[in-house]
C-alpha positions in Angstrom: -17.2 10.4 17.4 -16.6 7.3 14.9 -13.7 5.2 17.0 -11.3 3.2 15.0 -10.0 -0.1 15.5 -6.8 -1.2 14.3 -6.5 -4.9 13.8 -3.5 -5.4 11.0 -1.4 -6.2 13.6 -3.3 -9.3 14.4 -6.1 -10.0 11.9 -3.9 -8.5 9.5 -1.4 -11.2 9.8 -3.4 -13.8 8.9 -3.4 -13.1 5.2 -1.5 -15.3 3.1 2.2 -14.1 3.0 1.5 -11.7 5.6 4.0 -11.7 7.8 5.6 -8.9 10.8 8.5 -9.7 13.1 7.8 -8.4 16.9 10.0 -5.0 15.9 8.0 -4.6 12.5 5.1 -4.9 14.7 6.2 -1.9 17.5 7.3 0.4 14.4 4.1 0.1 13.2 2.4 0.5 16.6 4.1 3.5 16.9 3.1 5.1 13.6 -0.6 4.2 14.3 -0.5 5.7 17.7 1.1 9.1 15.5 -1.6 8.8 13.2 -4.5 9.0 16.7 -5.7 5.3 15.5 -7.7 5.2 18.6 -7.1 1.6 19.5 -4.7 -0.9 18.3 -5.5 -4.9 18.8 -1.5 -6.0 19.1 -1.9 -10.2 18.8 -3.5 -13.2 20.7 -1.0 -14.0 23.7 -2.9 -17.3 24.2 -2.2 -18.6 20.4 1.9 -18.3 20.2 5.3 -16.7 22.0 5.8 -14.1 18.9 2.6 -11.8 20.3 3.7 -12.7 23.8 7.0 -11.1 23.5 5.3 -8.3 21.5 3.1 -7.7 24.4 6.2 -7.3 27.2 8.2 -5.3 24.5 5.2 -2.7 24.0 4.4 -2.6 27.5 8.0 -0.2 27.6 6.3 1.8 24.5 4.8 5.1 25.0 1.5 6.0 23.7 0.3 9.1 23.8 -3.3 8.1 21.9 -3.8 4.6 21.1 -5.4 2.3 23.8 -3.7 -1.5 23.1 -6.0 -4.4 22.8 -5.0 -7.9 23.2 -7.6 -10.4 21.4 -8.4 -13.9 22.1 -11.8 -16.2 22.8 -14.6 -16.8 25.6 -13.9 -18.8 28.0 -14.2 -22.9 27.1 -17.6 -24.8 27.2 -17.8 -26.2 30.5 -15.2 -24.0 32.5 -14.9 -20.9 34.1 -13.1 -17.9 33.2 -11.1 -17.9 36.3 -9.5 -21.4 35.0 -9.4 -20.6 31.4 -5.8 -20.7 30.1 -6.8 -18.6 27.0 -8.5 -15.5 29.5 -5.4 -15.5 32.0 -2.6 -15.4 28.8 -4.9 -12.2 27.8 -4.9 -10.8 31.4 -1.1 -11.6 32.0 0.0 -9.1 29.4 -1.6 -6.4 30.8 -3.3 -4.4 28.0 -6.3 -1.5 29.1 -8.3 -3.5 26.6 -9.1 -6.9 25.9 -10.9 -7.9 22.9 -13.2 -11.4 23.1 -14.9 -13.0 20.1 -17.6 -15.5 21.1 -20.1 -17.7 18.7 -23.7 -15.6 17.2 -24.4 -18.6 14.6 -26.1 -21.6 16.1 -24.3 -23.8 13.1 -20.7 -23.1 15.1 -22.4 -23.3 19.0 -23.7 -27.0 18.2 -21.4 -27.7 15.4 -18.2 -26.6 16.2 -18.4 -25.5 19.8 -20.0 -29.0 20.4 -22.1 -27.4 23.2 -26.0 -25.9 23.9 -27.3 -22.5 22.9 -27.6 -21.8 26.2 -23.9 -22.9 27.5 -22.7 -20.5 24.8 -24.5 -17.8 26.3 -23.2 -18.2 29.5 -19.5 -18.0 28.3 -20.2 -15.3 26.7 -21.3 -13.1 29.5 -19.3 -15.2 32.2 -16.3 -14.1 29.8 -17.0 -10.9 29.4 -17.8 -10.0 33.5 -14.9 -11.7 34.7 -12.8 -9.8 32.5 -14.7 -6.1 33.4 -13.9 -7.4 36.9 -10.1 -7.0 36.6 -10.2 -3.7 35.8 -10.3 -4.4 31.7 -11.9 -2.4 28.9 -14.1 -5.4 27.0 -14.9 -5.5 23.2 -16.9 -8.2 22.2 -16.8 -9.5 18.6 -19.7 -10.9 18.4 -18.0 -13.6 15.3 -20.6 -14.9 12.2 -23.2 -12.2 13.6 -24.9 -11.8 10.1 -24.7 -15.4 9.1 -26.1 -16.0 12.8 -28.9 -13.9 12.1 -30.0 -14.6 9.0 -30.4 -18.2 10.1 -32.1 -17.3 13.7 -32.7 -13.7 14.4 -33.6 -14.0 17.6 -30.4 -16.5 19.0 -28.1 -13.6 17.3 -29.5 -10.7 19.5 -29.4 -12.7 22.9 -25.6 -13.4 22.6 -25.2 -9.3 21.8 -27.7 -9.5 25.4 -25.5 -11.7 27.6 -22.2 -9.6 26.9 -24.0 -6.3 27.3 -25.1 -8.1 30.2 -21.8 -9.0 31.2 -20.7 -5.3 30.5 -19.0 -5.0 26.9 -18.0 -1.4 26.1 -18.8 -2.2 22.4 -20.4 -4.8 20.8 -19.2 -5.3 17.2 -21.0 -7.1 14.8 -18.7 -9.4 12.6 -19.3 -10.4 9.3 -16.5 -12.9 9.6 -17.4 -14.9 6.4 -17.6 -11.8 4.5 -20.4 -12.9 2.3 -22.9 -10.2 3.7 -24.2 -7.7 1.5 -25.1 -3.5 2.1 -28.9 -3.9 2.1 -28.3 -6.9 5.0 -25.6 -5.2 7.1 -28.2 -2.0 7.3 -31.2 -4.4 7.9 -29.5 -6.1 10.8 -27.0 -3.4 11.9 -30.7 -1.5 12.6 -32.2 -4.5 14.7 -28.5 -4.8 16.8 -28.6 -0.9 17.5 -32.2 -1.3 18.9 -31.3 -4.4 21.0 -28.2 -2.6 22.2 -29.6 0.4 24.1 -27.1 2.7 25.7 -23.9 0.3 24.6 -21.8 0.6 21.7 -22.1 -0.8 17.9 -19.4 -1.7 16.2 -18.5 -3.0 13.2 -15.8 -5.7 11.3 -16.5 -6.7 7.9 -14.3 -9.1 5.6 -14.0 -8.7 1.5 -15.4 -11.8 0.7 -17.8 -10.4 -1.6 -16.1 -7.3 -2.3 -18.1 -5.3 0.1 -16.0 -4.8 3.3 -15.5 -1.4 3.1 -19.5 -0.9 1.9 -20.8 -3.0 4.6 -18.5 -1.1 7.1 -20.2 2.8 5.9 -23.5 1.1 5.8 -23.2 0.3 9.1 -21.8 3.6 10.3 -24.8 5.2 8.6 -26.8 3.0 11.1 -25.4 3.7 14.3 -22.5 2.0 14.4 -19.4 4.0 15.7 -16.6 1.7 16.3 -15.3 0.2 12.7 -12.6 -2.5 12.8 -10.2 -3.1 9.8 -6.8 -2.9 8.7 -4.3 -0.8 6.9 -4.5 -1.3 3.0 -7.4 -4.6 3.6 -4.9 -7.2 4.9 -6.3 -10.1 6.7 -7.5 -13.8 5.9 -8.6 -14.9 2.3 -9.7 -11.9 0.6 -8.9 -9.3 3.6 -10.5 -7.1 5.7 -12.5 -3.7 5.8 -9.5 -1.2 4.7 -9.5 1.7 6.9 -6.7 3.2 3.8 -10.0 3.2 2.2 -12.7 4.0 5.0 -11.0 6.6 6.9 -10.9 9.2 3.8 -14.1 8.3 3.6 -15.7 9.1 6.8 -13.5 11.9 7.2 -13.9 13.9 3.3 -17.3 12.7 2.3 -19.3 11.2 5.3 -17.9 14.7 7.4 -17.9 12.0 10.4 -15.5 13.2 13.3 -12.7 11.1 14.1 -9.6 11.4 16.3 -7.9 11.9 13.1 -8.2 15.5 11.6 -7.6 16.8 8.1 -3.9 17.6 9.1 -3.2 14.1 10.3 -5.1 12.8 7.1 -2.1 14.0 4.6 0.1 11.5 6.5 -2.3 8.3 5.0 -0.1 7.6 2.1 3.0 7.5 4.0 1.6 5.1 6.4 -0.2 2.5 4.2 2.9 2.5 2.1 5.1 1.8 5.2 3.2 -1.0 6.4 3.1 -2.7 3.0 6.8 -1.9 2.2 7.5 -3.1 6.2 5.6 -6.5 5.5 8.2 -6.3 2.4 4.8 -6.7 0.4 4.3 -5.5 -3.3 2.3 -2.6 -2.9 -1.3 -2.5 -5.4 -0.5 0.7 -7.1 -4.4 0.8 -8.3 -5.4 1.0 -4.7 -7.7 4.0 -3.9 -6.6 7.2 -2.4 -3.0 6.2 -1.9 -1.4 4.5 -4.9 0.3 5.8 -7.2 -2.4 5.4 -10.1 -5.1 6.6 -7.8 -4.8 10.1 -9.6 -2.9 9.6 -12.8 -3.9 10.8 -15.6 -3.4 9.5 -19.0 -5.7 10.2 -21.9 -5.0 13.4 -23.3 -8.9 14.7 -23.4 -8.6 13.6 -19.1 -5.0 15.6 -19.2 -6.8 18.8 -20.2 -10.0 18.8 -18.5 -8.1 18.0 -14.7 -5.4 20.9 -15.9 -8.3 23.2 -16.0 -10.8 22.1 -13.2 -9.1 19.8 -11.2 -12.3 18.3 -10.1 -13.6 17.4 -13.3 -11.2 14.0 -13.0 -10.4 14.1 -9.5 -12.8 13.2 -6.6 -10.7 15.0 -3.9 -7.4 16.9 -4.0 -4.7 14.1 -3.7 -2.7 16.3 -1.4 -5.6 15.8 1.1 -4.3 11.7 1.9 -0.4 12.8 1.2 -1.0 11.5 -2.4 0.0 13.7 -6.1 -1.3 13.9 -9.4 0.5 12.1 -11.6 0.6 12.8 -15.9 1.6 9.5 -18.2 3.4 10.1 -21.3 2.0 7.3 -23.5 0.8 7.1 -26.8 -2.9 8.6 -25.8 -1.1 11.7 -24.6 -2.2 14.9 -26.2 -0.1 18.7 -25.8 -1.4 18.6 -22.2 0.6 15.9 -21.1 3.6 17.7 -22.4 2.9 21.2 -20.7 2.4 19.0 -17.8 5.2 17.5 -17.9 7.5 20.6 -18.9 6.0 23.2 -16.0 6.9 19.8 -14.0 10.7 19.9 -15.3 10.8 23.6 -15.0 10.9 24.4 -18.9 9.1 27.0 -20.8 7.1 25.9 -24.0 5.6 29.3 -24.7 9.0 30.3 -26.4 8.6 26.6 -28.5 5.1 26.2 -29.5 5.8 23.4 -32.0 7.9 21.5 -29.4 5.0 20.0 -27.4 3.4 18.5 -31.1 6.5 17.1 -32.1 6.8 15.4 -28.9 3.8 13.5 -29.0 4.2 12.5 -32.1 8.1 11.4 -31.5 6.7 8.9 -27.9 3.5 7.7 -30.1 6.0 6.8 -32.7 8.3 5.0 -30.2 5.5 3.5 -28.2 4.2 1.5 -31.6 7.5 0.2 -31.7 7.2 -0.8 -27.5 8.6 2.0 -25.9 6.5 2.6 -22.7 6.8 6.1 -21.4 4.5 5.3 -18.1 6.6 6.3 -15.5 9.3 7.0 -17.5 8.8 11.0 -17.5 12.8 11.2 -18.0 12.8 10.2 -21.6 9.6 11.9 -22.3 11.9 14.9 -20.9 14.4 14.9 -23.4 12.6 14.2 -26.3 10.7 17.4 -24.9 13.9 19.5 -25.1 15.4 17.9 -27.8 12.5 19.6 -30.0 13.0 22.3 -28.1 16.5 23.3 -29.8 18.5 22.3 -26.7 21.4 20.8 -26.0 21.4 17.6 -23.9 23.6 15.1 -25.5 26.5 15.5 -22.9 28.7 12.8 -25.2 28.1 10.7 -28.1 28.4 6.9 -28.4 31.3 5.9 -30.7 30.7 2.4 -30.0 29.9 -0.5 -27.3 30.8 -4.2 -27.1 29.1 -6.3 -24.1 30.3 -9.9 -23.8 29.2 -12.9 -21.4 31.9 -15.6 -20.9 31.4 -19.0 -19.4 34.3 -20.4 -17.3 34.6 -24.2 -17.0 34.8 -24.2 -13.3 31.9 -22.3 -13.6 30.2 -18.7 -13.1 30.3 -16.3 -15.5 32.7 -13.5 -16.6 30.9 -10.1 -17.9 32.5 -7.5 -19.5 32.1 -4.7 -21.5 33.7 -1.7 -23.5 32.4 1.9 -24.1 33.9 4.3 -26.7 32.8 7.9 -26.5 33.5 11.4 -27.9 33.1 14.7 -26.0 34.0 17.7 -27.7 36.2 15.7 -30.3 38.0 14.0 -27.8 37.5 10.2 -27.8 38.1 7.7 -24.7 37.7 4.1 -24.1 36.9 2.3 -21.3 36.6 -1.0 -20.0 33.7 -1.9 -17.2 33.3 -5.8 -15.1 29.9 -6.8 -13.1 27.5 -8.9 -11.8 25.6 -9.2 -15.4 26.5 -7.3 -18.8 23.9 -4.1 -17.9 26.1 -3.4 -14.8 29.6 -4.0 -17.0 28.0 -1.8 -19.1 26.9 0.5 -16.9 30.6 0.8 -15.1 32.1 1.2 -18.6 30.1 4.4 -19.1 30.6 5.8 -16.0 34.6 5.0 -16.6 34.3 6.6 -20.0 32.9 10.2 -19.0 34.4 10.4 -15.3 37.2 12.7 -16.4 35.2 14.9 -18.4 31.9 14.8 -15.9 33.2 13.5 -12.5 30.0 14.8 -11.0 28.7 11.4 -12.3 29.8 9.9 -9.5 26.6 10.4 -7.5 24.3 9.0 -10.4 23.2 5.6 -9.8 21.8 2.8 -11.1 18.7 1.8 -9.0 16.3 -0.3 -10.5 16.5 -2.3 -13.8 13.4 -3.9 -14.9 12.5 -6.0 -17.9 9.3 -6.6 -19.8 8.9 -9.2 -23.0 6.6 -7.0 -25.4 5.3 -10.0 -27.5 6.0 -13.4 -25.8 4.7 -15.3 -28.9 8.1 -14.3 -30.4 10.1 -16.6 -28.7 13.9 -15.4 -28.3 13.3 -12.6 -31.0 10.6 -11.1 -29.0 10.9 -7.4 -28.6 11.5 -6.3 -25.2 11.0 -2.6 -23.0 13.7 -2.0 -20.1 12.7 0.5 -17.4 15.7 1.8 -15.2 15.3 3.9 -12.6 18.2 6.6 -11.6 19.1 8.2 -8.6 21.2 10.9 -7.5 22.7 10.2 -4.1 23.5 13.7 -3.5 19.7 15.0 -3.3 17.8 11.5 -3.0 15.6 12.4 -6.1 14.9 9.4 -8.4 13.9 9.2 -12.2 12.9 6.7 -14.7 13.9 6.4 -18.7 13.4 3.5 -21.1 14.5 1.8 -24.1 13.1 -0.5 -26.0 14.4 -3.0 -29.0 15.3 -6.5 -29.4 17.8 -7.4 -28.7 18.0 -7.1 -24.8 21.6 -5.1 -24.2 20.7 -2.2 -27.2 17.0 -1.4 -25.5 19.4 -1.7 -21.4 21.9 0.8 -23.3 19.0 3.3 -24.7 17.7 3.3 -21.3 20.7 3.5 -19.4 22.3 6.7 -21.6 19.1 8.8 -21.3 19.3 8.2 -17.3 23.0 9.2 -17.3 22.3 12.1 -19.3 18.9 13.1 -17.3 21.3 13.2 -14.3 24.0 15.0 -15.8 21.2 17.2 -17.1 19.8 18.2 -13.9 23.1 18.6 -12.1 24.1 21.3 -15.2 20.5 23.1 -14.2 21.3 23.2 -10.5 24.7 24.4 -11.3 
């Protein structure tokens, strides 16, 4: 059985603008432990108070899978583990595990270390016994292993000797530098497993190079079966090996068994969004398996090839990591799109076939003039039913006026008026807010309230601007994105407008998510 090693909670950390507070850090402790991550390295208790207090809060925490590690260094040069200040902050928090990196690379022993080959070696095993002596699981990360070995083969293996001989569970091979590539890692991954014997290979691979996760399967294919890395690659400079990444794989291609089944594997998604979203870090929507783009389909020829055979675009079925397909209306969209899109919405073509044409060629029309229909499958929507014969303009704009004033004691005042007809009744109203989209936006909801008072539980969400062509200075055309919500059921929606001047594309975008709301309200009713 392949055994992974959570590190994101420590290694994790150190990536630039990475950042958990000690409650971040049990929430996602207890998710891992959910998810049968078989161990979880929690901090280094000798390097600051944050990990300490960590440490005594988890110590209350119930697992009912993971083992917690606590991660620090040898011993010093010169001492002994009994004295070392470093070794009795790891032993004082009281983890099953302890996790010790020690020096592989003779450049760091006599370089950095300041200290002989042979000292180094000593520490190391020293270290690692002293630690097995009170009552500790050890890991040893053996650190710069495939820069050590490259430069002397031999020196590289006898540290892996003295802490097997000091009684490591695992010894994991670290490509700390990341600069390793796959032929390498198998080369020398080979030569560790032979020099191990009976004990454990594991393996922890940085993205220097953009072969973490590689390097990490290559290993795995020789012999190793404990993998280190962290959720979605976090860690220093370019990251570390991303189990979001290597645990599909092991599990779906490389039919390796892992504490983690095929059940627990639809709950991936969920979990490397948390983390990211916990971290409050923008999550890379191109990122395999779990992002949003990972199975989105956009060309039309793509559309109707995965509608037939989803395999022909799709390397696994998303539903397998907790992910979906996903269908973008944009101006490469063909008729698939649209039946996508309509069995999506619930509405029946067959009855309209001249609906899903006219469609296509309505968003490619609006698209050359900077509409952007990705992710905006609300306006695609009712463009769909509009050339479908139905009705779904709830009200009709009579007119709007939006103005900004600036107060000499300074601020701003924003206001706005909305004049509307429904069923040949007109009404005005008046709407204040933080900018001129939310005046707006209260002025329309003032407007229709007594004629649809289940607008109430529509929402503004999101409002998001993009500049189309920036070379145009202030006249440049720009493409607002809102995203709706009804509070009611918690199901969001996005619709666009496009123009430019900045209030007329907020105002196309903000009518077609009121009316997509009222829309789907009027279908549930």
């Amino acid at each position: 059985m392949i055994k992974i090693y959570d590190t994101t909670l420590r290694d994790g950390t150190q990536g630039e603008g990475v950042s958990f507070s000690g409650r971040d850090k049990l929430k996602i402790l207890r998710l891992l432990d959910e998810f049968s991550i078989d161990y979880v390295e929690g901090g280094w208790p000798g390097s600051n108070p944050k990990d300490i207090d960590f440490f005594k809060a988890a110590a209350d925490t119930e697992l009912n899978h993971t083992k917690l590690a606590a991660f620090g260094s040898t011993c010093r040069a010169g001492s002994a583990p009994e004295d070392d200040a470093n070794l009795q902050a790891i032993l004082a928090v009281g983890t099953p595990v302890v996790t010790i990196f020690g020096k592989s690379w003779h450049l760091h022993v006599t370089e950095v270390l300041r200290t002989t080959p042979e000292e180094n070696l000593r520490i190391i095993k020293d270290s690692v016994s002293y630690l097995l002596s009170e009552n500790r699981e050890v890991i040893y990360d053996a650190e710069h292993f495939f820069d050590g070995y490259k430069a002397d083969p031999e020196y590289a293996l006898e540290t892996l000797s003295a802490a097997r001989e000091g009684g490591a569970s695992c010894l994991v091979l670290c490509d700390t530098n990341g600069g390793s590539l796959p032929a390498e890692v198998e080369k020398i991954t080979r030569a560790a497993r032979e020099k191990a014997g009976d004990t454990e290979i594991g393996i922890h691979t940085h993205n220097d190079g953009g072969m973490a996760d590689a390097n990490t399967l290559t290993a795995v294919e020789e012999g190793a079966i404990h993998i280190q890395g962290t959720f979605n690659g976090l860690g220093e400079r370019c990251g570390n090996t991303d189990l979001t990444n290597v645990i599909p794989n092991l599990l779906l291609k490389m039919k390796k068994e892992l504490s983690i089944d095929c059940d627990g594997l639809t709950n991936l998604t969920h979990l490397s969004r948390f983390i990211h979203s916990i971290g409050n870090l923008n999550f890379p929507e191109n990122h395999p398996f779990v992002g949003q783009m990972a199975f989105a389909h956009k060309g039309g020829v793509h559309v109707n090839s995965v509608m037939k055979v989803a395999d022909s675009y799709e390397h696994i079925n998303p539903e397998m990591v907790g992910n979906s397909r996903r269908i973008l209306i944009s101006e490469l969209s063909g008729k698939s799109n649209m039946s996508y899109l309509a069995d999506a919405e619930g509405i029946d073509l067959e009855a309209h076939p001249d609906a899903a044409r006219k469609a296509v060629e309505e968003i490619k029309a609006l698209e050359n003039e900077g509409y952007v229909f990705e992710g905006a499958e609300a306006s695609a929507t009712l463009i769909i039913l509009k050339h479908m014969g139905e009705e779904v303009e709830f009200f009709d704009l009579v007119r709007y006026r939006s103005s900004v004033e600036h107060r000499r004691d300074g601020g701003t005042f924003n206001e706005a008026t909305v004049k509307i007809k429904v069923k040949e009744q007109e009404f005005l109203a008046v709407g204040e807010g933080v900018g001129p989209i939310d005046a707006l936006d209260e002025a329309l909801r003032k407007a229709i309230q007594r004629f649809y008072p289940e607008v109430d539980s529509i929402v503004l969400e999101d409002y998001k601007v993009r500049v189309i062509d920036a070379a145009g200075g202030a006249e440049a055309k720009v493409c607002v994105t809102i995203e709706g919500a009804d509070r009611e059921d918690e199901t969001f929606w996005s619709t666009v407008g496009a123009s430019e001047n900045l209030i007329e594309a907020s105002w196309a975008a903000l009518k077609d998510s009121i009316v997509y709301g009222l829309l789907r309200k009027k279908k549930r009713s």
